[in-house]
TIGU-333431 format. One record per residue (C-alpha): x negated, y, z negated; residue in one letter; residue number from 1. Coordinates in pm, whole numbers, plus 32768, in hexadecimal, padded with zeros to 4 digits. Layout:
residues N
PT  X  Y  Z  a  NUM
...
end
This chain:
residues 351
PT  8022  801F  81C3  x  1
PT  8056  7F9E  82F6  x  2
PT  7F08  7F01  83BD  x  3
PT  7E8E  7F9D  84FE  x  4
PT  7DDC  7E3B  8551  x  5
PT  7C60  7E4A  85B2  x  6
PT  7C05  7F81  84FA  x  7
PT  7BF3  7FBE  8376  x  8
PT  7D0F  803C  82CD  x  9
PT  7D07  810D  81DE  x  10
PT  7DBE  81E2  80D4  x  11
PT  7E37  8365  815A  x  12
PT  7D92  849E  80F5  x  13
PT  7E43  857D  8026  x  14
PT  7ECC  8655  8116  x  15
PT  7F4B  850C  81DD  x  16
PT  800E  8489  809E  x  17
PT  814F  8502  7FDA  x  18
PT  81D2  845C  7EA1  x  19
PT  833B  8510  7E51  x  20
PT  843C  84AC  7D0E  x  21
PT  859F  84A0  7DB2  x  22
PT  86A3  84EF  7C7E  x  23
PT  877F  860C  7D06  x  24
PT  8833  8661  7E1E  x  25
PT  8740  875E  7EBD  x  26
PT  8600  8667  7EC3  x  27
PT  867C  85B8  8039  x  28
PT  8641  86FD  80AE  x  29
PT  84D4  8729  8020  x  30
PT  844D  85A6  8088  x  31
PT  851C  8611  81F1  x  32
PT  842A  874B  81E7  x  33
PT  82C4  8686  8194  x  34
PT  833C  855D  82B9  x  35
PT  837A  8663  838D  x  36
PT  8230  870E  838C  x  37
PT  8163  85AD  8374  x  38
PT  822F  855D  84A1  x  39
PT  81EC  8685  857F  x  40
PT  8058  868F  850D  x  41
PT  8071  851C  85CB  x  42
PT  8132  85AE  86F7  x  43
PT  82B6  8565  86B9  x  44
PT  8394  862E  875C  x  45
PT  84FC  85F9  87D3  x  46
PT  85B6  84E5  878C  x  47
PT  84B3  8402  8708  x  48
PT  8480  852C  8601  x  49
PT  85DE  852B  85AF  x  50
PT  85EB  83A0  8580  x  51
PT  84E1  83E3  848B  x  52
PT  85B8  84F5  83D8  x  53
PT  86DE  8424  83DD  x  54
PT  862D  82F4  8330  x  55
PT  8569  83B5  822B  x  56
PT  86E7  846C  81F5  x  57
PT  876F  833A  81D6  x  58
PT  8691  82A4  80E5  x  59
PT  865F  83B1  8012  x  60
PT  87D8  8402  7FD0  x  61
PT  87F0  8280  7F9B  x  62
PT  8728  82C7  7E53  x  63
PT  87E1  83DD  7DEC  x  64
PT  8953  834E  7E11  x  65
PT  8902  81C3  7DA3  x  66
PT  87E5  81BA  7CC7  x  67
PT  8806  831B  7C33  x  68
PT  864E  833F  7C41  x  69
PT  8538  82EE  7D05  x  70
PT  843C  8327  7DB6  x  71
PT  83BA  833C  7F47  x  72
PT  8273  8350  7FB7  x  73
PT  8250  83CB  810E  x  74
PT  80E7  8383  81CB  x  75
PT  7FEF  8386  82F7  x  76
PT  7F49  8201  82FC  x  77
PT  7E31  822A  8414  x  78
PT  7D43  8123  8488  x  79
PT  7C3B  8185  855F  x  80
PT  7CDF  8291  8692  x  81
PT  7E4B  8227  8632  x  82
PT  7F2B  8278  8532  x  83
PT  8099  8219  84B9  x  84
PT  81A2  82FF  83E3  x  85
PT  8223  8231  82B9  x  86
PT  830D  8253  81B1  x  87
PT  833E  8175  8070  x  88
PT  846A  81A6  7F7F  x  89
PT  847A  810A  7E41  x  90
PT  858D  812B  7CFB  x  91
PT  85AF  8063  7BBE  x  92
PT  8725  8079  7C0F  x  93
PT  8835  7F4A  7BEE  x  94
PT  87AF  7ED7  7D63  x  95
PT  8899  7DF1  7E68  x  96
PT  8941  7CB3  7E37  x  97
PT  8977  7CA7  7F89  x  98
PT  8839  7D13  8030  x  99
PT  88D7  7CA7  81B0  x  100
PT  8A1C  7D30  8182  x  101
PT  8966  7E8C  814B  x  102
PT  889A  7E5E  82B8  x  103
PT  897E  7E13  836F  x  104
PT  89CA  7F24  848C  x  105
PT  8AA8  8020  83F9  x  106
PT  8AC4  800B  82A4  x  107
PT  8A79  8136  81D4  x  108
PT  89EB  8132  808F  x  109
PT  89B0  82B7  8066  x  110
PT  8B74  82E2  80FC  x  111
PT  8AD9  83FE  819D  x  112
PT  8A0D  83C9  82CD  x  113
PT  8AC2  8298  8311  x  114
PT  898F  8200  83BB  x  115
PT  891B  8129  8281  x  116
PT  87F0  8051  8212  x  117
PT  87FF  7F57  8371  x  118
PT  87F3  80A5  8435  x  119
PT  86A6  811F  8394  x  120
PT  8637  7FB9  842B  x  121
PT  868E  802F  8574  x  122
PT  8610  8149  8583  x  123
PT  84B2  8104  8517  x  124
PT  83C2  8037  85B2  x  125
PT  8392  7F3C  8487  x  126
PT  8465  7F3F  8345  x  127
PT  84BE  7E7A  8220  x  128
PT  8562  7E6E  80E8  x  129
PT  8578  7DA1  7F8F  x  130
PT  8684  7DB4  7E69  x  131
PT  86DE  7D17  7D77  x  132
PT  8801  7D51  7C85  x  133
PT  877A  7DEF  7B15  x  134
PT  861A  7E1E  7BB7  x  135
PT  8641  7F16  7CED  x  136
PT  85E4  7F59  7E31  x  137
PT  849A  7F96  7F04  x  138
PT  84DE  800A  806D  x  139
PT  83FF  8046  816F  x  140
PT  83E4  80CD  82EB  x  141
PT  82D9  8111  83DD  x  142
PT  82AF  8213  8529  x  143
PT  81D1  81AC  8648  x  144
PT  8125  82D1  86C2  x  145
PT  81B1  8371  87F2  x  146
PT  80C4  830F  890D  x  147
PT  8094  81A6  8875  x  148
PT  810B  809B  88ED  x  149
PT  8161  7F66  8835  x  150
PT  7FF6  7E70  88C0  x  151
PT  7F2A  7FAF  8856  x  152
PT  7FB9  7FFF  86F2  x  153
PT  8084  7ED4  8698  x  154
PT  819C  7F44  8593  x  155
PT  8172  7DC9  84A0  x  156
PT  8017  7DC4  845E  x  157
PT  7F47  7CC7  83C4  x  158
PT  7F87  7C6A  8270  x  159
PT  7EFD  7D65  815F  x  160
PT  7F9A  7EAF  80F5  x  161
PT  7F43  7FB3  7FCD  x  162
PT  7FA8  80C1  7F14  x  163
PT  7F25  81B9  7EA3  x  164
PT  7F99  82CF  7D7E  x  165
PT  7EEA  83F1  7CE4  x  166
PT  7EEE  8442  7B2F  x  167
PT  8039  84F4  7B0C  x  168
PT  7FDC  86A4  7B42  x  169
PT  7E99  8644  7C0E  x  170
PT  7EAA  8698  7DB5  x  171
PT  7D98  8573  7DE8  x  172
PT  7D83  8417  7DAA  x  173
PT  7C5A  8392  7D1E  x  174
PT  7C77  8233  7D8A  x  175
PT  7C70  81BA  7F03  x  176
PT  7C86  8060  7FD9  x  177
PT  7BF3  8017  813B  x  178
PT  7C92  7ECE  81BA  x  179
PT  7C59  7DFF  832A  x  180
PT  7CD2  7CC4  83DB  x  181
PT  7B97  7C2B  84B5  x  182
PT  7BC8  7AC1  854D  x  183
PT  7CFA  7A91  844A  x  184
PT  7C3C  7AE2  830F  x  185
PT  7C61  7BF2  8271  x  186
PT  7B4C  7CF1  81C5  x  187
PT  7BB0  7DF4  80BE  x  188
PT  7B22  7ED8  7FA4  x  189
PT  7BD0  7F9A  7EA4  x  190
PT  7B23  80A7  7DD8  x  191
PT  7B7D  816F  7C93  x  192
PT  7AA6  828D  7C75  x  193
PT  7A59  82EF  7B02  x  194
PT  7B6A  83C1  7A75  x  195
PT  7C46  8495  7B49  x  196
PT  7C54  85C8  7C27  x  197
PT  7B7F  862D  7D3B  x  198
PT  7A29  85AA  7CA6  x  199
PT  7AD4  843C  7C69  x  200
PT  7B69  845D  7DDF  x  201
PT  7A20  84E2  7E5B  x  202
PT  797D  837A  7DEC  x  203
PT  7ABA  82BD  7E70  x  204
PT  7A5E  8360  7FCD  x  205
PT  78E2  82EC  7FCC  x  206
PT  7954  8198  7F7A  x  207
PT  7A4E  818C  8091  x  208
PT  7911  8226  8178  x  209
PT  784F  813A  811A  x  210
PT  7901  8028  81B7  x  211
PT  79C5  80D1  82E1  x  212
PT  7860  80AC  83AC  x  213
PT  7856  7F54  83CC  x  214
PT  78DF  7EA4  84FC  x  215
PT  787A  7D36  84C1  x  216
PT  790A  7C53  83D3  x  217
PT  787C  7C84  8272  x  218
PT  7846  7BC1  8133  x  219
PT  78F6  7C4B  8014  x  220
PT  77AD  7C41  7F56  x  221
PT  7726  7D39  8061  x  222
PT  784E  7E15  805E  x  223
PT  7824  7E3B  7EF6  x  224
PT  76E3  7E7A  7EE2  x  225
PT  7706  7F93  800B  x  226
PT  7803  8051  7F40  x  227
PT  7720  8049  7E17  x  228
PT  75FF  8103  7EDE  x  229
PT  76D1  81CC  7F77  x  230
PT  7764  8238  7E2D  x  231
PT  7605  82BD  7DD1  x  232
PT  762D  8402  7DA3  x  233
PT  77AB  8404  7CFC  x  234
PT  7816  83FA  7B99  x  235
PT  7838  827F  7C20  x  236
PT  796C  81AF  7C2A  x  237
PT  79EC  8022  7BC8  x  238
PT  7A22  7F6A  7D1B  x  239
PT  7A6C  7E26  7DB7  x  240
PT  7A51  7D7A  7F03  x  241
PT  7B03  7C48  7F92  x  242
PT  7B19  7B5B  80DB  x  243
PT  7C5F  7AB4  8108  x  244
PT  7C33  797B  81EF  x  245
PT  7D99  78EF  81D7  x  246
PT  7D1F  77EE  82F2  x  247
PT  7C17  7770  820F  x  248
PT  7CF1  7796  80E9  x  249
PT  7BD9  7849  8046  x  250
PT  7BA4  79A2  7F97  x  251
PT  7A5C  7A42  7F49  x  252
PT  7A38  7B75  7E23  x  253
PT  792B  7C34  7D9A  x  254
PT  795D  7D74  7CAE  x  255
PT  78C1  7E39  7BE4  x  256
PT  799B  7EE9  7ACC  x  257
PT  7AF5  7EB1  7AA1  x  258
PT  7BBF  7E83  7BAF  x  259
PT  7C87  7D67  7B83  x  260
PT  7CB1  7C43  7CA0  x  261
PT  7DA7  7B2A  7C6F  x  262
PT  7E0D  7A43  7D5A  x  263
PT  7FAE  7A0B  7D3B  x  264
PT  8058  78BC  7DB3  x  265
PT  81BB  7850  7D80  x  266
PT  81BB  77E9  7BCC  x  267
PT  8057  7869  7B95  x  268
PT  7F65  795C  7BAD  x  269
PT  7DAF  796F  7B7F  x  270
PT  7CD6  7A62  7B29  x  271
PT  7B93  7AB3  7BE2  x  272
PT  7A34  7AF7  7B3F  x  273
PT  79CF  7C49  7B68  x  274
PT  7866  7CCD  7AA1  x  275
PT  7894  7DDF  79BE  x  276
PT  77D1  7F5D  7A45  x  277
PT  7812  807E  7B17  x  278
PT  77B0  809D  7C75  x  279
PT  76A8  8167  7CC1  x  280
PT  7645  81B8  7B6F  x  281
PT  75E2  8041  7AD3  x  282
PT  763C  7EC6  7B50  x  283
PT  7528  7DE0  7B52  x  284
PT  755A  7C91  7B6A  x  285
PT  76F1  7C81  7C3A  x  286
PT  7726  7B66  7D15  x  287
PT  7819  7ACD  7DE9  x  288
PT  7930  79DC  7D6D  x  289
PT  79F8  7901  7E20  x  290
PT  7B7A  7862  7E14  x  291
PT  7C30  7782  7EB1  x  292
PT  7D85  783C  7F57  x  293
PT  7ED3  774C  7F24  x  294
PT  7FC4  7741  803B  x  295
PT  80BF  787F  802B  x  296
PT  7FD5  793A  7F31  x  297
PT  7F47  7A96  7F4C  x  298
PT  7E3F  7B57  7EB2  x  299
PT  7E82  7C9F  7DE5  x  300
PT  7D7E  7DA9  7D83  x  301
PT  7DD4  7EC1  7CA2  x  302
PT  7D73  7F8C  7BDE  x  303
PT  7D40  7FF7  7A5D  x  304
PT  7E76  80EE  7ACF  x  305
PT  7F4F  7FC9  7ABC  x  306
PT  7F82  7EE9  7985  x  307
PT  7F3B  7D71  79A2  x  308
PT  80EF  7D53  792D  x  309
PT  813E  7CCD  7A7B  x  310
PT  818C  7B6B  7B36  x  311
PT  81B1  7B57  7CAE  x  312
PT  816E  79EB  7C61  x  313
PT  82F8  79C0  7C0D  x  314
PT  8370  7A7E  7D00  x  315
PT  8354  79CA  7E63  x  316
PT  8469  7A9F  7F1A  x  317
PT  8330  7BAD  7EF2  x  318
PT  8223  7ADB  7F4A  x  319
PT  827B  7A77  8083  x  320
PT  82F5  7BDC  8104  x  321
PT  8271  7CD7  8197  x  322
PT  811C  7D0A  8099  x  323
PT  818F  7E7E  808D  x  324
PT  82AE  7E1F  7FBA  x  325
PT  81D7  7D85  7EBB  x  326
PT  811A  7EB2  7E8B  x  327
PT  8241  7F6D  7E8D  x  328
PT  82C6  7EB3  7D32  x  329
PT  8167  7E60  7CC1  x  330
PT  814D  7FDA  7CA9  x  331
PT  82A6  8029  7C21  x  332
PT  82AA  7F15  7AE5  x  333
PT  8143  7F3E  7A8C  x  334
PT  80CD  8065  7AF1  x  335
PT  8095  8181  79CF  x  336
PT  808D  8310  79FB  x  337
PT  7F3A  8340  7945  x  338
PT  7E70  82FB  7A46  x  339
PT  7E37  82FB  7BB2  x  340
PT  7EC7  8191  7C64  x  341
PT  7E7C  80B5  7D71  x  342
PT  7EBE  7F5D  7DE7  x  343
PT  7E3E  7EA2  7EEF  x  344
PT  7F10  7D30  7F5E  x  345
PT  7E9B  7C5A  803D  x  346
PT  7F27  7B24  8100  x  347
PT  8099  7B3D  8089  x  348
PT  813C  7A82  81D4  x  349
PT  8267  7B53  829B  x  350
PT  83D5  7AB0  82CA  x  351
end
């Protein structure tokens, strides 16, 4: 998810979000079809609609031809009035040894469109990729808005991104994030209604509504305990909120269920205190807890969709990329298909 700085960010609707498995030849054609009408609802036309087909092409028959499966998610991130078109492509595939080499202007991967991986680069507004040999690949590109210019809805936001995932054979997701940057520090939430479907979504929304009306800077305390009376009502839902202040070098958490927070440096990674309940139904007694942030660290959120079998904390070339790419693997390596999946990271640095 790329930021739209200023306003909260926060996870598409269903009808703004397309998850697609890319094994056979056909499937470019498909993800080509969903970018295509994601990109016209935002006002694409011409050739900017046909650098978006291109890219998504490209991508997509990447998979196919070089790591045999994967998967693309094509989405609408908005924050506040203005929205981007984003794609994210990852594969468990044998990855690059030579991740420059396949950038650079002109080389194809696909030997088809002969406009390759650098090319996608080009002709999106932001992009980036990570590989590495044995492990795979995690690509992704964003599309201003037509209309936008780059002051108004810059393309690099600030540093959080999420991902989102519904329970394999459900149309909604029941678990949702709503992220901003004010004054460098960043507020988020991440919510996972109970079960899955639409009633589990349903909560996920009320959480996300809770928040989206304030405008001044907040207390993570106070965002949590606006989601839980805002999830009155709901079959309730486990949620967390967080403030990043990388300046101060200081993180502050409150939950209630079980959403899991770590914060991830280079060699090591903590766990953050959240009090077991469900929103809106019963949580006496959660408070705030606070951490001190290490140079080059970020914070993760995710939740009980993923499995705790991962470690960012050995894996700098991730941390201190885009934070998009992190969420990308985070999802891929510990992510499971009985359940709906999000993950929220925040304050991964961009090189």
């Amino acid at each position: 998810m790329a930021a739209l700085s200023g306003d909260w960010s926060v996870s598409p609707s269903t009808g703004e979000s397309a998850w697609a498995r890319v094994e056979e030849t056909s499937a470019p054609a498909g993800v080509r079809r969903r970018a295509t009408a994601l990109a016209e609802r935002l006002g694409f036309a011409g050739e900017r609609l046909e650098h978006v087909r291109l890219a998504v092409t490209e991508a997509a028959t990447n998979l196919v031809k070089h790591a045999g499966r994967g998967e693309m998610l094509v989405r609408v991130v908005r924050g506040g009035e203005r929205a981007m078109l984003e794609f994210v492509s990852v594969d468990r595939g044998p990855g690059m040894a030579d991740v420059p080499e396949s950038l650079r202007d002109g080389v194809s991967t696909s030997g088809s469109l002969g406009i390759g991986l650098g090319m996608i680069g080009r002709l999106a507004d932001d992009a980036g990729l990570h590989s590495r040999p044995g492990e795979g690949t995690i690509l992704f590109a964003r599309f201003r808005q037509p209309g936008e210019g780059p002051d108004a809805c810059p393309s690099a936001g600030p540093p959080f991104a999420g991902l989102t995932r519904p329970l394999d054979g459900e149309e909604e997701c029941g678990d949702a994030y709503a992220a901003r940057e004010l004054d460098g520090v960043v507020h988020a939430i991440l919510c996972d209604g109970l079960g899955h479907g639409p009633l589990a979504a349903r909560a996920a929304a009320e959480a996300v509504r809770a928040v989206r009306g304030i405008d001044a800077p907040t207390a993570a305390g106070e965002l949590l305990d606006r989601m839980h009376r805002g999830l009155a009502g709901t079959r309730g839902a486990a949620v967390a909120a967080v403030t990043v202040d990388p300046a101060a070098r200081r993180v502050v958490f409150a939950g209630l269920g079980n959403i899991a927070g770590w914060i991830v440096a280079p060699g090591r990674r903590r766990g953050m205190i959240s009090t077991p309940g469900i929103a809106g139904v019963r949580g006496r007694g959660y408070r705030e807890h606070g951490y001190d942030l290490p140079a080059g660290a970020a914070v993760v959120l995710h939740s009980d969709g993923l499995t705790g079998r991962w470690d960012l904390s050995s894996r700098p070339d991730l941390l201190g990329r885009d934070p998009l790419l992190a969420a990308g693997a985070l999802l891929r390596d510990a992510g499971t298909r009985h359940d709906d999946r999000s993950v929220l990271v925040i304050g991964a640095g961009r090189r």
